[in-house]
C-alpha positions as CSV (number, residue, x, y, z in Angstrom):
1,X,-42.9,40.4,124.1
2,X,-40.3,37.8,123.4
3,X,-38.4,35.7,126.1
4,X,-35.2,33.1,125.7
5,X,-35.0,30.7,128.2
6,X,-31.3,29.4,127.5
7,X,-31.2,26.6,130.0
8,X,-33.9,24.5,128.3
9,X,-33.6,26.3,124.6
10,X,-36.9,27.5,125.0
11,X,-38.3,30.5,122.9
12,X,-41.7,32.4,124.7
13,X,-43.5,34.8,123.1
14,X,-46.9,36.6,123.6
15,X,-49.2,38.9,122.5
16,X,-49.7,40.8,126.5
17,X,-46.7,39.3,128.8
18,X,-47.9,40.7,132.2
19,X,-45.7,39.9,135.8
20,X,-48.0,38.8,138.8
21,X,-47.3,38.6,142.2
22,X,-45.2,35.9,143.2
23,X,-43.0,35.9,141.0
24,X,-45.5,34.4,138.1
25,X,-46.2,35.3,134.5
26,X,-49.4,35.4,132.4
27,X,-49.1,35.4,128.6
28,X,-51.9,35.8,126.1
29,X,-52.1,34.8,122.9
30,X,-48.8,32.5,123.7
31,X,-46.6,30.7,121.5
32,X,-43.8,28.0,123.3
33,X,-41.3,26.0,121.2
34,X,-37.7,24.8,121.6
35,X,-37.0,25.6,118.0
36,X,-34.5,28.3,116.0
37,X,-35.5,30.4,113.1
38,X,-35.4,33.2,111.5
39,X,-38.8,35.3,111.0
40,X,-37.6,38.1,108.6
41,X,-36.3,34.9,106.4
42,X,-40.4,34.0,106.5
43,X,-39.3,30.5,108.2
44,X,-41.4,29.3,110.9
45,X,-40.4,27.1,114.1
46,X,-41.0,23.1,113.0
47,X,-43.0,22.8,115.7
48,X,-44.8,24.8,118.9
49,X,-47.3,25.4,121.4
50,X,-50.2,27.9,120.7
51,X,-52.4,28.7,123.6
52,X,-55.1,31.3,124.2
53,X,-53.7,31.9,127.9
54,X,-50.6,31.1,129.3
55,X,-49.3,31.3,133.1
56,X,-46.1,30.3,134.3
57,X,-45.2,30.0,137.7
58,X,-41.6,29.0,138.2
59,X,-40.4,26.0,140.3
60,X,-44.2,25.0,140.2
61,X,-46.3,25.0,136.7
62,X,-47.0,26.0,133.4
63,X,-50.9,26.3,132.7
64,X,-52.1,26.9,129.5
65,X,-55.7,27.1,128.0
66,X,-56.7,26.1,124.5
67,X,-53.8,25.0,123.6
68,X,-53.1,23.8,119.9
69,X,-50.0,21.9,118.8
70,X,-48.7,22.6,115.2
71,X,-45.9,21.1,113.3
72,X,-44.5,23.0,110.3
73,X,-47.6,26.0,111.1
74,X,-50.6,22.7,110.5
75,X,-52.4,22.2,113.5
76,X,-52.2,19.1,114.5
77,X,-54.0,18.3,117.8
78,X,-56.4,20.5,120.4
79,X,-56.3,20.2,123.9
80,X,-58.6,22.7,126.1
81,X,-56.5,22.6,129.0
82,X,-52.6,21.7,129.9
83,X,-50.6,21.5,133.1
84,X,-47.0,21.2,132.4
85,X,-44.2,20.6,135.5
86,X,-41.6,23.4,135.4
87,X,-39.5,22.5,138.4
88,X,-35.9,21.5,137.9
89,X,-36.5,18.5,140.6
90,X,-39.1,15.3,139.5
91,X,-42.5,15.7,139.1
92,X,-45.3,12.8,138.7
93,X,-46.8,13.0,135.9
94,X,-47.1,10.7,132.2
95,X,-44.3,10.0,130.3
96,X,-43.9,9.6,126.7
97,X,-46.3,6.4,125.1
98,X,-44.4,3.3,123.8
99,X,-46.1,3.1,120.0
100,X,-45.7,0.2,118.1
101,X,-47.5,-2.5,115.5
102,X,-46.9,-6.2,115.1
103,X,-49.0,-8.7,113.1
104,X,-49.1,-11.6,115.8
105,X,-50.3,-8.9,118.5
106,X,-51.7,-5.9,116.5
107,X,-51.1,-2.2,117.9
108,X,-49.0,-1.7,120.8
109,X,-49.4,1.0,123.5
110,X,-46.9,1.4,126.5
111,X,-48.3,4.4,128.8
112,X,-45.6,5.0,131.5
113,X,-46.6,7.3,134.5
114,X,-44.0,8.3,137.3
115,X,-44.6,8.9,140.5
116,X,-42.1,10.5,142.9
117,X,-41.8,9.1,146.6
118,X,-39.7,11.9,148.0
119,X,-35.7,12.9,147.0
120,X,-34.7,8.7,147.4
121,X,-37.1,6.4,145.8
122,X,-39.6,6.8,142.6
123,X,-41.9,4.0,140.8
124,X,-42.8,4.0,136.8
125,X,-46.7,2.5,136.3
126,X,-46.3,1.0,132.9
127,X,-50.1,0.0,131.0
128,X,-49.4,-2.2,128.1
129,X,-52.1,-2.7,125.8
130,X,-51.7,-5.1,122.9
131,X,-54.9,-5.3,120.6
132,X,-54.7,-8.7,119.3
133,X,-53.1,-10.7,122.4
134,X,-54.2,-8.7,125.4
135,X,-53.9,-6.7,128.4
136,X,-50.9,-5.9,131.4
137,X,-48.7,-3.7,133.4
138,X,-45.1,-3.3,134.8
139,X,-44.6,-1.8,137.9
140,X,-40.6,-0.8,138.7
141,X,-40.1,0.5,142.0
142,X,-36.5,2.1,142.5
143,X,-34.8,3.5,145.3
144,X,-31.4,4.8,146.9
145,X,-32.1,5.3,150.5
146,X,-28.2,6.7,151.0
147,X,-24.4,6.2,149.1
148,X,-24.0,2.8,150.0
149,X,-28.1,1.1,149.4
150,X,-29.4,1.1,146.1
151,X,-32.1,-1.6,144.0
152,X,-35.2,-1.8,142.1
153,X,-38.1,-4.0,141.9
154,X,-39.9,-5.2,138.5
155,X,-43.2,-6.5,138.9
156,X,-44.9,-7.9,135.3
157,X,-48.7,-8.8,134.7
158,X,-50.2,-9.8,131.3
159,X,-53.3,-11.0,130.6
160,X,-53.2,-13.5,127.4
161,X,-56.3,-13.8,125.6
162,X,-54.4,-16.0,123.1
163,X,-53.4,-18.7,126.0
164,X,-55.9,-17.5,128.0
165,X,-53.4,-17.0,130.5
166,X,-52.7,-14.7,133.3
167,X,-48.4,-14.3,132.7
168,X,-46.4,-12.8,135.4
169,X,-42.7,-12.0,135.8
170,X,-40.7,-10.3,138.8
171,X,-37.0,-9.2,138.5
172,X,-34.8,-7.4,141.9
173,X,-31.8,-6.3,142.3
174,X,-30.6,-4.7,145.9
175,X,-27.2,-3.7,146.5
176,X,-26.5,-2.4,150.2
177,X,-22.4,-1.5,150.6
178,X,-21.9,-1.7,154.5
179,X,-18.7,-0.3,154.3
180,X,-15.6,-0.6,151.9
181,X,-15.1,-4.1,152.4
182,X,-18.2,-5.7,153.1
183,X,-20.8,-5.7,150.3
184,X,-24.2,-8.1,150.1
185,X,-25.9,-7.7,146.4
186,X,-29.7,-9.6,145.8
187,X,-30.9,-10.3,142.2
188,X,-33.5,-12.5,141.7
189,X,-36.1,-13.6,138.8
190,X,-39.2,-15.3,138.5
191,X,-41.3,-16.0,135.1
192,X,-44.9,-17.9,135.9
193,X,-43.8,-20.2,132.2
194,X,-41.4,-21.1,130.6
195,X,-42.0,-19.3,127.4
196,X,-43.2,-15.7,128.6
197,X,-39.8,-13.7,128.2
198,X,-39.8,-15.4,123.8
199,X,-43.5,-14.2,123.4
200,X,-44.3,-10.9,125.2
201,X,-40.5,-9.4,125.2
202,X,-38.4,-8.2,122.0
203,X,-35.0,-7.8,122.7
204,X,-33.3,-10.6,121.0
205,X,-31.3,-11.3,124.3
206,X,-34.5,-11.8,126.3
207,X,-36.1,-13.6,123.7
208,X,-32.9,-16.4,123.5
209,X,-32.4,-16.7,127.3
210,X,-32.0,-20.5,128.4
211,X,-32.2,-19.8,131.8
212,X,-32.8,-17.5,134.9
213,X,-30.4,-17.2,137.8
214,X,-31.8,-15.9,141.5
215,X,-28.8,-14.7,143.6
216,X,-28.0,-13.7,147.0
217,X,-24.2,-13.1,147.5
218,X,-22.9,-11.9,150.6
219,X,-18.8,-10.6,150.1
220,X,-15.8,-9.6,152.5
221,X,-12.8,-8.5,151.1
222,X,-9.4,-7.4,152.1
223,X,-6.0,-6.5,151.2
224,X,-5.3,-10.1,151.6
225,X,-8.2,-12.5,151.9
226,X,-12.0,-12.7,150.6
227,X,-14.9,-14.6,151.3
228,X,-18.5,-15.0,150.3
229,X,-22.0,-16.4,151.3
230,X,-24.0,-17.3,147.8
231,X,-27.2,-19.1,147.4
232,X,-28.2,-19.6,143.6
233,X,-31.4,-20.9,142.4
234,X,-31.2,-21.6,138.8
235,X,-34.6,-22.3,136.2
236,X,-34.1,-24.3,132.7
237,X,-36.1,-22.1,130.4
238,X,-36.3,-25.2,127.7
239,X,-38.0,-28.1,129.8
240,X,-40.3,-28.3,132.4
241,X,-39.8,-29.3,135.6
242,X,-36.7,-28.5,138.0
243,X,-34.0,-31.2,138.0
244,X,-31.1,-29.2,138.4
245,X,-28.9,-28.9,141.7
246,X,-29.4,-25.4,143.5
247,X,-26.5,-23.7,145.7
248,X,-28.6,-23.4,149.4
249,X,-26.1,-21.9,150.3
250,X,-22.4,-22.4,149.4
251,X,-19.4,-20.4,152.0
252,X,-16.2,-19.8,150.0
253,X,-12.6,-18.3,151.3
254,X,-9.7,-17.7,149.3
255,X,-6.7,-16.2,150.2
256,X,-4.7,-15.6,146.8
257,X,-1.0,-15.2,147.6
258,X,0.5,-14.6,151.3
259,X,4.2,-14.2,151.8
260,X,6.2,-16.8,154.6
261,X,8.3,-14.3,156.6
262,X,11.0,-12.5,154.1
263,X,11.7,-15.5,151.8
264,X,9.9,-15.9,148.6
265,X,7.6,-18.4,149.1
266,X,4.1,-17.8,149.2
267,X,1.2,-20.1,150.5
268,X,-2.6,-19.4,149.0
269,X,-5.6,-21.7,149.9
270,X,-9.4,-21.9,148.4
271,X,-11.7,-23.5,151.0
272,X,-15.4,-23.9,149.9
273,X,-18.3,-25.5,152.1
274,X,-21.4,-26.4,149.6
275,X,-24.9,-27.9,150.3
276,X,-26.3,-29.3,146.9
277,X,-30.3,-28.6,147.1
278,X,-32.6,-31.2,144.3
279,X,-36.1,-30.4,144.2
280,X,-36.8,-34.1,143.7
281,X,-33.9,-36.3,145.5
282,X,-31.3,-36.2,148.4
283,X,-29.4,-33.1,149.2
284,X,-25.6,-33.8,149.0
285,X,-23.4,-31.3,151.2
286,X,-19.7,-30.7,150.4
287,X,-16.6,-29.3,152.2
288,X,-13.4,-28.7,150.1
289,X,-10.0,-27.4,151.4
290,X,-7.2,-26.6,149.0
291,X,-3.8,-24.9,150.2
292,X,-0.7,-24.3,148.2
293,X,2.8,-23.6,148.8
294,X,4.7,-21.4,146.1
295,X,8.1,-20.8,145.4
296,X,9.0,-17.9,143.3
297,X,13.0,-18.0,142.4
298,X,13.9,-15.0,139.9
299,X,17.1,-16.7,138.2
300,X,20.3,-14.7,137.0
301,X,18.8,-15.0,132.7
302,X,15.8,-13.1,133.9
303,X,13.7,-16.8,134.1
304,X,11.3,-16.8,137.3
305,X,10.7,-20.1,138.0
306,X,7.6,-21.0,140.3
307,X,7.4,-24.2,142.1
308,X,4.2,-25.5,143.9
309,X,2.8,-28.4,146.2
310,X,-0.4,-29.2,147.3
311,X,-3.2,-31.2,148.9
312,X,-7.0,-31.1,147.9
313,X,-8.9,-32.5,150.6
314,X,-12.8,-33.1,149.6
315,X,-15.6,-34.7,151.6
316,X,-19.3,-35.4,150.8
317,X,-22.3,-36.0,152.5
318,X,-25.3,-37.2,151.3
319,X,-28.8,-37.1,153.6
320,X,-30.2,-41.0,152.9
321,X,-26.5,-41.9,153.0
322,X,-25.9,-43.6,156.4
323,X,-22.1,-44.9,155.7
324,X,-21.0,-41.4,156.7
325,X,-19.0,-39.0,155.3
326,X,-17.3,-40.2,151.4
327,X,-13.6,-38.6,151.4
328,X,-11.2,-37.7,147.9
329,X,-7.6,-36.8,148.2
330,X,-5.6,-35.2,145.7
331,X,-1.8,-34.6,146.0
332,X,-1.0,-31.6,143.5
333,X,2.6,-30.3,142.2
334,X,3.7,-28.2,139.4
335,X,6.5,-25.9,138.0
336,X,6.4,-22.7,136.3
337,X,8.9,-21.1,134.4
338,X,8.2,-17.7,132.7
339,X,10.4,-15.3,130.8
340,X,10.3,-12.1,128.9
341,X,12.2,-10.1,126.1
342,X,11.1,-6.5,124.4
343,X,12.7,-4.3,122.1
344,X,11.8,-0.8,121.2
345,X,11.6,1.2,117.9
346,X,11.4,4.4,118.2
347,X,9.3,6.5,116.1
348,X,9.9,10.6,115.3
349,X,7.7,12.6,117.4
350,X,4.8,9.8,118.3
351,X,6.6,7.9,121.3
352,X,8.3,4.6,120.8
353,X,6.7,0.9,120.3
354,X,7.5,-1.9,122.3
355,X,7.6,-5.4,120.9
356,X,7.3,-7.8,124.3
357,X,7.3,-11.4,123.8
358,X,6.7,-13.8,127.1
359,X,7.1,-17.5,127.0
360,X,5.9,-19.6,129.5
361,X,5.7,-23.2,130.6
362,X,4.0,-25.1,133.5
363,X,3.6,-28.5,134.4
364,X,1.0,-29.7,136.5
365,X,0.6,-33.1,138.5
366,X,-2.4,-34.6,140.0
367,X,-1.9,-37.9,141.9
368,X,-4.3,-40.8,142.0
369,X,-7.9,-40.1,143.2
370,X,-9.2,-41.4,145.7
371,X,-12.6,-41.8,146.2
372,X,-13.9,-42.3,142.5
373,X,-17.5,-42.9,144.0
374,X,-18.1,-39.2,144.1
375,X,-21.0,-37.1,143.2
376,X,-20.7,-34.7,139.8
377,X,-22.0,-31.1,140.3
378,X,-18.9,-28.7,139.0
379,X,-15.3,-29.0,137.9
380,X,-14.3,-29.4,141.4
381,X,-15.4,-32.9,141.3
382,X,-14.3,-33.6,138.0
383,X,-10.6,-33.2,138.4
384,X,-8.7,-36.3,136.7
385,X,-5.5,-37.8,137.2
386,X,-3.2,-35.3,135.4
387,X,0.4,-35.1,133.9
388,X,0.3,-32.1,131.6
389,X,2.4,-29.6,130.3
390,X,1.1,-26.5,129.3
391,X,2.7,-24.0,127.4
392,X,2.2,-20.1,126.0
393,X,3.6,-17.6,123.7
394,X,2.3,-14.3,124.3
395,X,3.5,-11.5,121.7
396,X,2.3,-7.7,122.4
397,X,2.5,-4.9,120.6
398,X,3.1,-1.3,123.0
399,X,2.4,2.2,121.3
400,X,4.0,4.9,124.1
401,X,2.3,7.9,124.1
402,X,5.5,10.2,124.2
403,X,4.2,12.5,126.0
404,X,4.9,13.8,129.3
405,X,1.5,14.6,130.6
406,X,0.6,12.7,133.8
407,X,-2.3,10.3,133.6
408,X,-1.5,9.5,129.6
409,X,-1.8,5.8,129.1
410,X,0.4,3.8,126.8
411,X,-1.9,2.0,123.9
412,X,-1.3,-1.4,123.0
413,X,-1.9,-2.2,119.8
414,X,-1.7,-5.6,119.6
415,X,-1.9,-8.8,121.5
416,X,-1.7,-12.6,120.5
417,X,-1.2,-16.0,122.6
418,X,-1.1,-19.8,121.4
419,X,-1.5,-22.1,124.8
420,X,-1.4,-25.9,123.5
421,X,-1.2,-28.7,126.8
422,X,0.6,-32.2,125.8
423,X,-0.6,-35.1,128.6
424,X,2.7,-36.8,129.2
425,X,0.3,-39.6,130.7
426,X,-3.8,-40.5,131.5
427,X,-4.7,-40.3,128.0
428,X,-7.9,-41.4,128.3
429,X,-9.0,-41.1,124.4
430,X,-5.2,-41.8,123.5
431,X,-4.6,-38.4,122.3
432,X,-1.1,-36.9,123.7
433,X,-1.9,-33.0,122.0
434,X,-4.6,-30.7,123.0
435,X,-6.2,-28.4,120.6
436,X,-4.7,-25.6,119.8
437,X,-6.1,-22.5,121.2
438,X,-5.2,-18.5,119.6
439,X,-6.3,-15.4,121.1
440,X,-6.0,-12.3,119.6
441,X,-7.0,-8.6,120.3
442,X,-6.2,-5.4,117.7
443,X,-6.6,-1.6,118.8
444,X,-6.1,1.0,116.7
445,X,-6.4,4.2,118.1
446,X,-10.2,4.8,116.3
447,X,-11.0,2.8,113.9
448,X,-10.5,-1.2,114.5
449,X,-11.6,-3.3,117.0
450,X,-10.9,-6.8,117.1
451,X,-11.5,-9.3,119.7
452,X,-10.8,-13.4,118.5
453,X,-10.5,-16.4,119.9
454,X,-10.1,-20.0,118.6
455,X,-9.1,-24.3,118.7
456,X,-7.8,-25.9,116.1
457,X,-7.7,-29.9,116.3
458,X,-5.0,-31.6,115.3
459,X,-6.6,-35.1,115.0
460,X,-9.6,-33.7,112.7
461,X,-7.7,-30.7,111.3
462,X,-10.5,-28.5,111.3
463,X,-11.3,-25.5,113.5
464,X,-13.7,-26.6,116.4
465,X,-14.3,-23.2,118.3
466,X,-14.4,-20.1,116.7
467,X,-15.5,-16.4,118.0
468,X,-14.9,-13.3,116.9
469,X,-16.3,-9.8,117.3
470,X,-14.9,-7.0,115.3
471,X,-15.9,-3.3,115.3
472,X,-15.1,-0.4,111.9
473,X,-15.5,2.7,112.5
474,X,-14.9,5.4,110.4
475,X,-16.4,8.8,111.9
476,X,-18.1,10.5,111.2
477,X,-19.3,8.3,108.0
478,X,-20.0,5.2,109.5
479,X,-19.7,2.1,111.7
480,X,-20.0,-1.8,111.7
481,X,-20.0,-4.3,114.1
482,X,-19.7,-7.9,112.9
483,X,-19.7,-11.4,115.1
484,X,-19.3,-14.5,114.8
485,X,-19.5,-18.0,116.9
486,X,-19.0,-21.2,115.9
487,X,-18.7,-24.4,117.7
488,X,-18.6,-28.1,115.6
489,X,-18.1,-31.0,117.9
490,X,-16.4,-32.7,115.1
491,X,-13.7,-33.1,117.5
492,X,-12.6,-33.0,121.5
493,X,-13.4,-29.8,122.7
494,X,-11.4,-28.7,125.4
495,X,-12.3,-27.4,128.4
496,X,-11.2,-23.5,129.0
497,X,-8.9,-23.8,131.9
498,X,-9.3,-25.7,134.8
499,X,-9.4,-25.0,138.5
500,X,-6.1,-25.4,138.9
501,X,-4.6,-23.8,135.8
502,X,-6.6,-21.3,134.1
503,X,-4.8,-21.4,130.8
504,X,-4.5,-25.6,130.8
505,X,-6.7,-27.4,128.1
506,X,-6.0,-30.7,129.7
507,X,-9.4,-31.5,130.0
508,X,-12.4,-32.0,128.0
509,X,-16.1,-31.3,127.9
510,X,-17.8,-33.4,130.3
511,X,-21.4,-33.2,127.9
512,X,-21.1,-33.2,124.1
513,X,-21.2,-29.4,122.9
514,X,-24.4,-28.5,120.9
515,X,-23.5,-27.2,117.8
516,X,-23.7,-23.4,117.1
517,X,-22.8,-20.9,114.0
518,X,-24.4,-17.9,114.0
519,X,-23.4,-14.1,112.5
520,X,-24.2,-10.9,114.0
521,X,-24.0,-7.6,112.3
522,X,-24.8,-4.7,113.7
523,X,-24.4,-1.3,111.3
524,X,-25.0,2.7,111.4
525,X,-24.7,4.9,107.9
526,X,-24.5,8.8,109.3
527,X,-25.7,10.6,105.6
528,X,-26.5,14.6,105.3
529,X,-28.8,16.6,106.6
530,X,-28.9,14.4,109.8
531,X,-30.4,11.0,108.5
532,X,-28.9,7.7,110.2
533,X,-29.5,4.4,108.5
534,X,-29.5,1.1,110.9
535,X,-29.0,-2.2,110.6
536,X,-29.1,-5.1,113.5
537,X,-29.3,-9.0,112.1
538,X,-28.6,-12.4,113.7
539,X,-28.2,-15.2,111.3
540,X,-28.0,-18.9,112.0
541,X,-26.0,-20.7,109.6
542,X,-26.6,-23.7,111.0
543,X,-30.7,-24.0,110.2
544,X,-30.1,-21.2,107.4
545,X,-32.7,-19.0,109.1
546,X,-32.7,-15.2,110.4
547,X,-33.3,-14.9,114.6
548,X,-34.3,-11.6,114.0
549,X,-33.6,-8.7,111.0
550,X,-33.9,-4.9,112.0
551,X,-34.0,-2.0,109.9
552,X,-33.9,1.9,111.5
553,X,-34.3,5.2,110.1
554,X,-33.7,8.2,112.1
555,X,-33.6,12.0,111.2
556,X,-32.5,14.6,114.1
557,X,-32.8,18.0,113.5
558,X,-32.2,20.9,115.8
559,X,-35.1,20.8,118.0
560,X,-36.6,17.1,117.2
561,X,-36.1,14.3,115.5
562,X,-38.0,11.1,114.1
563,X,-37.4,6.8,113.8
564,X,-39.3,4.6,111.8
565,X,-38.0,0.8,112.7
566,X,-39.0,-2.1,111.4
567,X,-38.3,-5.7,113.2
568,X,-38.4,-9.0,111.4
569,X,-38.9,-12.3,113.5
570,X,-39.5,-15.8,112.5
571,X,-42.9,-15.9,114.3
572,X,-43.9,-11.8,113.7
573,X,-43.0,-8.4,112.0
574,X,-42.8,-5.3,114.1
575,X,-43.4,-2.0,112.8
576,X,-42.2,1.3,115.6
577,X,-42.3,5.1,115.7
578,X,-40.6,7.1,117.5
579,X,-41.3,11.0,117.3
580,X,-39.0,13.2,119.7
581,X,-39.7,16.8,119.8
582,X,-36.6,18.3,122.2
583,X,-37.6,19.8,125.3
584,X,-41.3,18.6,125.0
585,X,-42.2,15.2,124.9
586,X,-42.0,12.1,122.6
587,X,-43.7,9.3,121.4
588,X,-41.5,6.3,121.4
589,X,-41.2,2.7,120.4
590,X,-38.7,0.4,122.6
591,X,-36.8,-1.2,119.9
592,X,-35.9,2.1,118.7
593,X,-33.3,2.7,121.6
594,X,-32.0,-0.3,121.1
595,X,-31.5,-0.6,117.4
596,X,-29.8,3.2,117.5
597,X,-28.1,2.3,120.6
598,X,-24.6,4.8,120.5
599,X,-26.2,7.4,118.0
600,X,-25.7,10.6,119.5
């Protein structure tokens, strides 16, 4: 007899198919495989299951007895006895084994097994084996005890024979929803070194990581008002030691825009109460209140014009401190005025296109401080004396769909703004201009992506900041993913914004910026017959060096498929398998996901 099983694609055959009670099925001389072909053509299935007896018991097992696994009709391995989970819920059980080779830590085995806990929560037992640097495992524990309460634990040991080192690592996240408007979220990290994630991990983001953050935030929010509970502890991955201030805890309110009665004025306020944590030295706690009063006045040319006042009130304490409490006031002002035009072309049959231009100007005024003795944790504390004028040109580019279907989005196509801030006075370096900053974003419909942004300084003429990501695509051929970044302290970098004016470049950065250029190129080729080339590189033009070069080759055919990667570092070369065979199990190499990340 023959059977199709169409939900899984699987083809069963045997010599005697015979029904049991209960519903179960013995097949001798047995044959399983998730593979087409055709037998009068004399083609054979690429690969399958042989086993001398078969019984299959549905929503329980599938037992077999010497079973042998061929590929292309070679045997390849024997095994006298299988057990195989054939219920449609999870089953513990192995997964597939992580294979891989490097020269600085030899062969590499990964042997997952899963265990289930009941319908909400499951853990994955992960044995790593490394031949030339030693021994470890990864427990991740993962639940979802209802809608609203969800989170996993990672738990990491590895034995180091080459630092002679026992090297742990523990990561959570917990998310528990109370309702709609009140959410608390945990995440949290621990590494016993400094240097554990760059030697025992391989994705490039890992491997780079300057720091870890543990998190507790605790948020309420509103139709008009939020607030939120946070304590931070944050670890320098690059030195020793723990010098850095930690947030235990910091309270936070903000209520973004509430309207006076039926006039158009509006009053928002940010209030923040902050205790600074050192490891080595005095805690420092702060309070900081900051309400504003808007004006918003639409005018008869179709300006808005958007006058504001304000008072920052800041107070710190410091624990040895025993002159009290160390005050700052800041009187705050400003105008906005903001404008738009459009005009539309219309096009025959593909919707019209809207060109939208919006100007817009603000001026901002900070009085005198006072209180200059104050400590420095944030830009809170580092808000200067300010008369600045910042302005923006924003041009967009609208592609109307046309079409009256509901839920049919309009496209832009294009967007651009130049924001440039002149300091009319407190010139502190004697320069009136800021750098000029351009942002730009291009859709097409398919094929380009492009995402830049950039500051150009006037006093060095040269290009200080530059980053870019762009994304070709050209289906079902290929696609390429290029970035860049670039930063060259040649000249004053400006700060992005600013707490009171997200778009000002008033200020500058407090440190000096480390210098960065670097390329990224990520790239898929899809050829015939079902090959896929890959490409993933980082390159650092400043030192002239490659962070990491990978190369991927991938064939998928109808009922498998196979990678071979290879993964070039500056301190070890990587070479990965990964062997899929659909519906029955596969042998795989974590840097192949990765690498082939979006290839269907």
């Amino acid at each position: 007899g023959r059977l199709f099983l169409p939900r899984d694609h699987y083809h069963v055959s045997g010599d005697r198919i015979e029904r049991l009670a209960d519903q179960r099925y013995r097949l001798e001389g047995a044959v399983l495989t998730t593979c087409d072909w055709d037998e009068a053509k004399g083609e054979r299935p690429v690969w399958r299951l042989r086993a001398r007896r078969l019984t299959i018991e549905p929503e329980r097992y599938l037992t077999a007895r010497d079973v042998m696994f061929d590929i292309n009709n070679v045997p390849v391995f024997y095994l006298p006895y299988l057990i195989w989970p054939v219920k449609t819920e999870r089953q513990s059980g192995l997964l597939q084994p992580h294979l891989g080779y490097s020269t600085s830590e030899g062969l590499k085995v990964r042997q997952p097994i899963f265990v289930t806990l009941g319908p909400s929560q499951d853990l994955t037992l992960t044995l790593d084996e490394r031949t030339r640097r030693g021994e470890g495992g990864l427990l991740e524990y993962r639940y979802r005890f209802s809608r609203r309460s969800r989170g996993q634990i990672e738990v990491e040991v590895f034995r180091d024979r080459v630092t002679d080192v026992l090297r742990r690592r523990a990561a959570t996240v917990q998310v528990v929803e109370f309702n709609e408007r009140l959410q608390l979220r945990v995440s949290g990290q621990y590494v016993s070194d400094e240097s554990i994630l760059r030697d025992l991990h391989t994705a490039t983001e890992d491997r780079t990581r300057r720091t870890i953050e543990s998190n507790l935030f605790l948020t309420y929010h509103d139709a008009y008002q939020a607030m939120t509970v946070l304590t931070r502890y944050t670890r320098d991955l690059t030195a020793a030691g723990d010098a850095s201030a930690q947030l235990l805890p910091a309270l936070a309110y903000r209520l973004p825009s509430a309207r006076l009665w039926s006039a158009p004025l509006f009053v928002s306020t940010e209030a923040s109460a902050i205790n600074f944590w050192r490891r080595d030295g005095p805690s420092v706690q702060r309070v900081d209140i900051f309400p504003v009063l808007v004006w918003r006045q639409e005018t008869p040319l179709g300006l808005i014009v958007t006058p504001r006042v304000g008072i920052r009130e800041t107070a710190y304490w410091r624990e040895d401190s025993e002159g009290g409490a160390v005050r700052r006031d800041l009187r705050v002002a400003g105008l906005g005025l903001a404008g738009a035009a459009r005009r539309t072309w219309d096009r025959a049959g593909r919707g019209p296109i809207i060109h939208a231009v919006e100007p817009g100007i603000l001026y901002t005024y900070v009085g005198a401080r006072d209180g200059e003795a104050v400590p420095r944790f944030d830009e809170i504390d580092d808000i200067p004396e300010q008369s600045l004028i910042t302005a923006t040109l924003t041009n967009r580019l609208i592609a109307q769909s046309g079409s009256a279907q509901a839920g049919v989005a309009d496209h832009e196509l294009l967007w651009v703004r130049l924001t440039q801030s002149y300091r009319l006075a407190h010139r502190p370096d004697g320069i009136p201009w800021s750098a000029l900053r351009a942002e730009a974003t291009v859709r097409t419909h398919s094929m380009l992506q492009f995402d830049a942004d950039a500051f150009f300084d006037h006093a060095e003429r040269t290009v200080t900041v530059f980053n870019s990501d762009t994304r070709l695509t050209w289906a079902p051929y290929w696609d390429l993913a290029l970035g860049h970044r670039s930063t060259r302290p040649r000249g004053v970098i400006p700060l992005r914004g600013d707490v009171l004016d997200p778009l000002s470049l008033g200020l500058q950065a407090a440190e000096p910026r480390e210098e960065i250029d670097y390329y990224t190129v990520g790239a898929h080729a899809y050829l015939p017959r079902g090959f896929v080339l890959a490409n993933k590189t980082y390159y650092n033009r400043r030192t002239h060096a490659y962070t990491e070069i990978s190369y991927g080759l991938k064939y998928t055919g109808q009922c498998w498929s196979v990678a071979f990667t290879y993964q070039d570092f500056p301190e070890k070369n990587q070479f990965g398998v990964l062997l899929t065979l659909i519906g029955a199990t596969s042998a795989a190499s974590g840097q192949a996901a990765d690498l082939f990340s979006g290839v269907p």
